[in-house]
PyMOL CGO cylinders between C-alpha atoms (Angstrom):
from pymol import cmd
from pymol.cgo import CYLINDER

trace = [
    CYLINDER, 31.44, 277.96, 107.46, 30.64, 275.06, 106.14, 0.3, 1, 1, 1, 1, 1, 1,
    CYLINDER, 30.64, 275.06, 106.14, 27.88, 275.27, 103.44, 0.3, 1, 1, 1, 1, 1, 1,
    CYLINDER, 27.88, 275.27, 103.44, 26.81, 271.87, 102.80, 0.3, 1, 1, 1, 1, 1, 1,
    CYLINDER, 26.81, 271.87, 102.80, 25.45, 271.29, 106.91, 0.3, 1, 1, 1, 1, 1, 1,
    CYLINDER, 25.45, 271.29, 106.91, 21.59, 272.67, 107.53, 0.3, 1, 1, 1, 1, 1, 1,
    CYLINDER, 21.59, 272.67, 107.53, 22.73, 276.05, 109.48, 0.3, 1, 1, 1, 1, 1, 1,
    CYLINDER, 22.73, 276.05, 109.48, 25.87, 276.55, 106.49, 0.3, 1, 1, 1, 1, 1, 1,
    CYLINDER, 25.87, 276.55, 106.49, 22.94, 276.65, 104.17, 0.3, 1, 1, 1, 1, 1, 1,
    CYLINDER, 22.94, 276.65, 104.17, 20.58, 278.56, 106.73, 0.3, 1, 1, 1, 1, 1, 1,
    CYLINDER, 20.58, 278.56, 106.73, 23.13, 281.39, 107.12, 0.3, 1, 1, 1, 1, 1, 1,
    CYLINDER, 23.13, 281.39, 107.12, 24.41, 281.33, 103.90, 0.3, 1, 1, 1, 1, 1, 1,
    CYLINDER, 24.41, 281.33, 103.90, 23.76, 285.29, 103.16, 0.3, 1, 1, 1, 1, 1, 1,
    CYLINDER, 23.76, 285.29, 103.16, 24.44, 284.87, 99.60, 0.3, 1, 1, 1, 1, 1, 1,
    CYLINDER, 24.44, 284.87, 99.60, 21.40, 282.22, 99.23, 0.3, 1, 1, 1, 1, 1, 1,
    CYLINDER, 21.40, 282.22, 99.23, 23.62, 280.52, 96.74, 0.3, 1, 1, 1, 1, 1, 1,
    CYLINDER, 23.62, 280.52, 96.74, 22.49, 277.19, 98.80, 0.3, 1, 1, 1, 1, 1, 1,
    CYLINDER, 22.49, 277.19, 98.80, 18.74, 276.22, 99.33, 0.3, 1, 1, 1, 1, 1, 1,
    CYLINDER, 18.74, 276.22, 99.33, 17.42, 274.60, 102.46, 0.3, 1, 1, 1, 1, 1, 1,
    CYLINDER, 17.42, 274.60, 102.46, 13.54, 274.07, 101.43, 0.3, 1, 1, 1, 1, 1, 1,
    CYLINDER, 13.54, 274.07, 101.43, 14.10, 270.91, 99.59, 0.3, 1, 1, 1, 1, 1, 1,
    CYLINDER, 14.10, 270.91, 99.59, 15.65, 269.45, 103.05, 0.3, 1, 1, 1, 1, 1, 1,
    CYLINDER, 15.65, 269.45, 103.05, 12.55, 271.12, 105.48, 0.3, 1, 1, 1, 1, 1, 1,
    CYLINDER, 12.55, 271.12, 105.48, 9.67, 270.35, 102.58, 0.3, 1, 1, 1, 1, 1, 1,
    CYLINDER, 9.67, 270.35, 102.58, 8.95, 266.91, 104.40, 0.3, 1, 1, 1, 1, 1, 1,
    CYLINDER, 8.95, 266.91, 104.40, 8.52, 268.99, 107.81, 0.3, 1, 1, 1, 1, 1, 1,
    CYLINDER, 8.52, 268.99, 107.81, 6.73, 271.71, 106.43, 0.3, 1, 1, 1, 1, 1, 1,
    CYLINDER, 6.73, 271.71, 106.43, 4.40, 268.64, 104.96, 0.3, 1, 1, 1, 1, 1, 1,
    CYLINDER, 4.40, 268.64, 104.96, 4.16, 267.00, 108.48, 0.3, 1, 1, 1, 1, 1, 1,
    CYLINDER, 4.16, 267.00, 108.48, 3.17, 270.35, 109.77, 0.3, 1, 1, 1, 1, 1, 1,
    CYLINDER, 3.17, 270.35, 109.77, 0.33, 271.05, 107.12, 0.3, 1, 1, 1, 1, 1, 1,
    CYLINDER, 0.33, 271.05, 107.12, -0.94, 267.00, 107.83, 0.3, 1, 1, 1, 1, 1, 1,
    CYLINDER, -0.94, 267.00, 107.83, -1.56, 268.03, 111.33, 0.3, 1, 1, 1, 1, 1, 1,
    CYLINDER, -1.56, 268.03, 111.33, -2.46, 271.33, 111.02, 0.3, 1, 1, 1, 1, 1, 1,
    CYLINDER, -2.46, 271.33, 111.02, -5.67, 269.98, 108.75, 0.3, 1, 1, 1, 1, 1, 1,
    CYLINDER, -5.67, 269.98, 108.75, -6.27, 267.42, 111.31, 0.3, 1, 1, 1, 1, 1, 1,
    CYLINDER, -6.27, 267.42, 111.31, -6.53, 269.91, 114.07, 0.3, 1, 1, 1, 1, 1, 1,
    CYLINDER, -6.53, 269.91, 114.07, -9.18, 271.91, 111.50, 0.3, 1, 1, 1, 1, 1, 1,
    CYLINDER, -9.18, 271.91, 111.50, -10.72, 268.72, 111.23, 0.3, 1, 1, 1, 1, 1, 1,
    CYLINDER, -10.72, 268.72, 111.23, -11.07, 268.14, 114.76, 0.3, 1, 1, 1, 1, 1, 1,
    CYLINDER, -11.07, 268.14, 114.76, -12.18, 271.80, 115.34, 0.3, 1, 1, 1, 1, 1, 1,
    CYLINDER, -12.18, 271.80, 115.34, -15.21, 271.34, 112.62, 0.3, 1, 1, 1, 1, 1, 1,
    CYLINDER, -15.21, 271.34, 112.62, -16.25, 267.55, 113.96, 0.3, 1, 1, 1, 1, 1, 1,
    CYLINDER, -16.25, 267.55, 113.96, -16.40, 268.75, 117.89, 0.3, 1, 1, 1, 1, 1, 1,
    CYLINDER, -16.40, 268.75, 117.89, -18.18, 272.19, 116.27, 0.3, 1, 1, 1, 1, 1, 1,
    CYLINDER, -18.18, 272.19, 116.27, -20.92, 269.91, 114.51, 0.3, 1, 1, 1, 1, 1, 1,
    CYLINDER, -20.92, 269.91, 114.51, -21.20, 267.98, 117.94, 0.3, 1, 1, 1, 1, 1, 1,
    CYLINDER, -21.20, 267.98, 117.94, -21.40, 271.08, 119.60, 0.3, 1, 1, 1, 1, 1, 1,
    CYLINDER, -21.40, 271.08, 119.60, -24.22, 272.37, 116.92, 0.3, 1, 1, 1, 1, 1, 1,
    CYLINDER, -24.22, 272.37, 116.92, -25.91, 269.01, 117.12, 0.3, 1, 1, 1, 1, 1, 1,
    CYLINDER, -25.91, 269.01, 117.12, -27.22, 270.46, 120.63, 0.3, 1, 1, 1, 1, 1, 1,
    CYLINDER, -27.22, 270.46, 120.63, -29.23, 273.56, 118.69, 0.3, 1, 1, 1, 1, 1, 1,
    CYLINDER, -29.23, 273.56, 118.69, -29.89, 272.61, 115.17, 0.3, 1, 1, 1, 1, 1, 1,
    CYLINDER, -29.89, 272.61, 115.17, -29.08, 269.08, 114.33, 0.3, 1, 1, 1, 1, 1, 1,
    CYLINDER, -29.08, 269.08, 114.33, -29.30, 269.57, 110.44, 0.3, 1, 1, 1, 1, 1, 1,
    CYLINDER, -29.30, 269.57, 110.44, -26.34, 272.16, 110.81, 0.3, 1, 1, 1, 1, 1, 1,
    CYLINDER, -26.34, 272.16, 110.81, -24.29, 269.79, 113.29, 0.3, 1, 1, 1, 1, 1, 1,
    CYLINDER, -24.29, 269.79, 113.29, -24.79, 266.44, 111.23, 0.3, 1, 1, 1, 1, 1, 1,
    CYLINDER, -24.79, 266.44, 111.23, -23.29, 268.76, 108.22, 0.3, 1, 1, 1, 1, 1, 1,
    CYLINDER, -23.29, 268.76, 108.22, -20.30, 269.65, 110.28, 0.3, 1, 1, 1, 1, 1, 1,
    CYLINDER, -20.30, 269.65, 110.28, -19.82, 265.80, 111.44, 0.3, 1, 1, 1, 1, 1, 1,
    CYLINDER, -19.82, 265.80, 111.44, -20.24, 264.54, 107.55, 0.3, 1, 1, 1, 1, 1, 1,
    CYLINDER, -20.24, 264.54, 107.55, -18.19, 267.44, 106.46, 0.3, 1, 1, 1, 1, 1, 1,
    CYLINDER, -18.19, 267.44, 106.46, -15.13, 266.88, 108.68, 0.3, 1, 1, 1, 1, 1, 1,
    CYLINDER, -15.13, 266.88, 108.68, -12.87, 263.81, 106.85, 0.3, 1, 1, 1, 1, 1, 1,
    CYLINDER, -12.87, 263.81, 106.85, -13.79, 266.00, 103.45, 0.3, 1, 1, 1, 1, 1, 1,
    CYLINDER, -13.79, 266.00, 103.45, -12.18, 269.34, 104.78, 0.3, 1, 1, 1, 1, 1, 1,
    CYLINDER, -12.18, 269.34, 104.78, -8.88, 266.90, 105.78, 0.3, 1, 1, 1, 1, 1, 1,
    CYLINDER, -8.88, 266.90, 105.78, -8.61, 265.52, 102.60, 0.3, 1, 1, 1, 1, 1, 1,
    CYLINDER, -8.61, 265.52, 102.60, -9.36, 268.95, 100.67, 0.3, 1, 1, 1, 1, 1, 1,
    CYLINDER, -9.36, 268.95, 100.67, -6.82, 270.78, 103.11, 0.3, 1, 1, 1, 1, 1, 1,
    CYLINDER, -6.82, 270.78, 103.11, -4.27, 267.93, 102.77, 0.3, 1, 1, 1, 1, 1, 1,
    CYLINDER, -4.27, 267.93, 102.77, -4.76, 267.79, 98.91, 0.3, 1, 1, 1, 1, 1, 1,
    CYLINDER, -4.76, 267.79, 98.91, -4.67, 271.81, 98.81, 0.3, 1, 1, 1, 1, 1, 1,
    CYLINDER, -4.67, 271.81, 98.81, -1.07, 271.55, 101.22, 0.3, 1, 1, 1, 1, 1, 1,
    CYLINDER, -1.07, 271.55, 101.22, 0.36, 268.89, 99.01, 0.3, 1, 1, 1, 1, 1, 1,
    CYLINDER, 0.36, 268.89, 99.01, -0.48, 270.76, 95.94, 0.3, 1, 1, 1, 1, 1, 1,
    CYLINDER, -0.48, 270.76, 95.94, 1.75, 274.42, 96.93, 0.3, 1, 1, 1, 1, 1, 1,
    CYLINDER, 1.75, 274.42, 96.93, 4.54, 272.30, 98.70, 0.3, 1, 1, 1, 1, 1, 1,
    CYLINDER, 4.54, 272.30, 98.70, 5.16, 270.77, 95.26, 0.3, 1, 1, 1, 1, 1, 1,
    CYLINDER, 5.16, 270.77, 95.26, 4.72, 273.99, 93.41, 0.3, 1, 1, 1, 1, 1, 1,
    CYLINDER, 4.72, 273.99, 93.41, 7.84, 275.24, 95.91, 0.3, 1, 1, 1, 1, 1, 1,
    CYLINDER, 7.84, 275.24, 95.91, 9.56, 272.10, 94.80, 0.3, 1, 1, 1, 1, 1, 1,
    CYLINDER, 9.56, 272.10, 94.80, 8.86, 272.24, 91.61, 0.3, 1, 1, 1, 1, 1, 1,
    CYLINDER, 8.86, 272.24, 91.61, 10.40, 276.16, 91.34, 0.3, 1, 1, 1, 1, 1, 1,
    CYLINDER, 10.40, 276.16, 91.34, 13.43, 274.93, 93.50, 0.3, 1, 1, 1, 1, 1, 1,
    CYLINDER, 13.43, 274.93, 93.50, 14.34, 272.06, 91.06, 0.3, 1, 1, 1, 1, 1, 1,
    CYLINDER, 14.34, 272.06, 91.06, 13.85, 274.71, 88.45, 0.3, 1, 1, 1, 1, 1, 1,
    CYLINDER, 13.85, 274.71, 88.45, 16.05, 277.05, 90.18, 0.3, 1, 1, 1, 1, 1, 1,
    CYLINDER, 16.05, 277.05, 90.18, 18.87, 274.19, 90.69, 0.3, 1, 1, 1, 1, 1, 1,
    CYLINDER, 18.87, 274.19, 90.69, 18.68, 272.54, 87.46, 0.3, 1, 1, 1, 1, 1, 1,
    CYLINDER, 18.68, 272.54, 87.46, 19.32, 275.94, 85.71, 0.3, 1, 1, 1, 1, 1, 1,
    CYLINDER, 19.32, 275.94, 85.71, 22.09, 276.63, 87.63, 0.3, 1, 1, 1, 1, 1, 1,
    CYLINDER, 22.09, 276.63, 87.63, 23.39, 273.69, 86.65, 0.3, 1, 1, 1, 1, 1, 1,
    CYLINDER, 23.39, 273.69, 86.65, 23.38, 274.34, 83.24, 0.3, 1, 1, 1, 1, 1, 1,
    CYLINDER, 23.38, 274.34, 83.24, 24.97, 277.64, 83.64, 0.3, 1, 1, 1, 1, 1, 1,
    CYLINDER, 24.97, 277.64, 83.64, 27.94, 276.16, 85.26, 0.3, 1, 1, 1, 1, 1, 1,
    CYLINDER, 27.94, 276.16, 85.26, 28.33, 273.77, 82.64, 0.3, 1, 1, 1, 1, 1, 1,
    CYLINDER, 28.33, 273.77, 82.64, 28.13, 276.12, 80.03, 0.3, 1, 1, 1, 1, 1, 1,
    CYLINDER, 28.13, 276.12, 80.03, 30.50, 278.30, 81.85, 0.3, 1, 1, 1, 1, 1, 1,
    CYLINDER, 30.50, 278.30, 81.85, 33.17, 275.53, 81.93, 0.3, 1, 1, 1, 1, 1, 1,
]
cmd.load_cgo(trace, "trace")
C-alpha cells in the first residue's frame, strides 16, 4: 500500500505517517461553521426571548457576532496547538534519521 496517498496514511497501522496536517484545513472549515450555527442558535434565541423579557433577548442579539468570534478564536487556537505538536513530532523524527545516517 502505498503510504504517501490519504487512505496509505489513514491505514497505515504503524502511524509512522500523519494525516492531521492534510485534514487540519477541514477540521477548521468544520469548527467556522459549527460557531456560526451557535451563533445562529443564540441570535434566533434572543429573538425568541425578545417576546418575554426584552433586556434578556437584546443581550442574546448583541451577544451573538462575540460568541463567533470567541468560538472561532478558541477553534483556531487548539487546531494550531495539534499543529504545532505534529511539526514537533515530524521535525524530531527528522533529526533522528539524520543522526542515524
Amino acid at each position: 500500500m502505498d503510504k504517501h496517498n490519504f487512505f496509505g496514511k489513514l491505514f497505515d497501522l504503524s502511524f509512522s505517517e500523519f494525516i492531521t496536517l492534510q485534514i487540519i484545513k477541514y477540521l477548521y472549515i468544520i469548527s467556522v461553521v459549527f460557531s456560526g450555527i451557535v451563533s445562529l442558535g443564540v441570535l434566533g434565541g434572543g429573538f425568541a426571548a425578545m417576546r418575554y423579557d426584552f433586556l434578556k433577548g437584546i443581550t442574546g442579539v448583541l451577544l451573538s457576532p462575540v460568541i463567533f468570534i470567541l468560538l472561532i478564536v478558541l477553534f483556531r487556537l487548539l487546531l494550531e496547538g495539534v499543529v504545532a505538536v505534529f511539526r514537533i513530532a515530524e521535525n524530531t523524527t527528522i533529526l533522528v534519521e539524520k543522526n542515524n545516517h
